[in-house]
C-alpha positions, 0 to 999 in steps of 0.5 A: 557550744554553751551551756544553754545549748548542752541542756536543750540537748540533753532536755529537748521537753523542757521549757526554760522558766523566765526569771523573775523580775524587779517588780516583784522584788519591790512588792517584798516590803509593805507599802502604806498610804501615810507619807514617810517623813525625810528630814535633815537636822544637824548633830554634832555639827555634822549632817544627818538625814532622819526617815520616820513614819513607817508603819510596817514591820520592822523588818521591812524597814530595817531591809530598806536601812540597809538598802539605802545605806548600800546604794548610798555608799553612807553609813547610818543606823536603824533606831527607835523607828527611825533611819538615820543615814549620815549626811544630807542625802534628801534628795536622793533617798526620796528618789529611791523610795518613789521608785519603790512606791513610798510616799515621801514628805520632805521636812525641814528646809 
């Protein structure tokens, strides 16, 4: 007997409530019309992917540095408005931010 089973004995009035799902995780960040500008520049002789253009809070955007940064397994930072994650990941993270419902417009080349 599992822990479900225990509780429906113990609790026969009680209704499970549902949990939540990942829609209402992506409303948490606020969306804009304007596109968001990924583009890729070379410093130091090495890659860089810069995302600028968000309108939002900084909060909501320093949220969605760290989130790209962990599903890309890259490092990068969030400065002057701008997050800057270290190689060219374009591609990638204009994919990721679709999926959250950003516009994106690709920059440079």
């Amino acid at each position: 007997m599992d822990l479900k089973d225990q509780l429906k004995n113990l609790f026969p009035d009680h209704l499970p409530e549902e949990s939540p799902k990942e829609e209402e995780a992506k409303s948490d960040i606020w969306l804009q019309d304007s596109p968001m500008i990924c583009k890729y520049e070379k410093r130091k002789g090495k890659p860089i992917t810069i995302i600028e253009g968000y309108t939002g809070a900084d909060e909501d955007f320093k949220k969605l540095a760290k989130e790209l940064k962990t599903r890309l397994s890259v490092g990068g930072s969030f400065k002057d408005d701008k997050i800057i994650i270290q190689g060219d990941y374009r591609d990638k993270i204009m994919e990721i931010l679709k999926e959250k419902g950003f516009n994106v417009k690709r920059v440079g080349g």
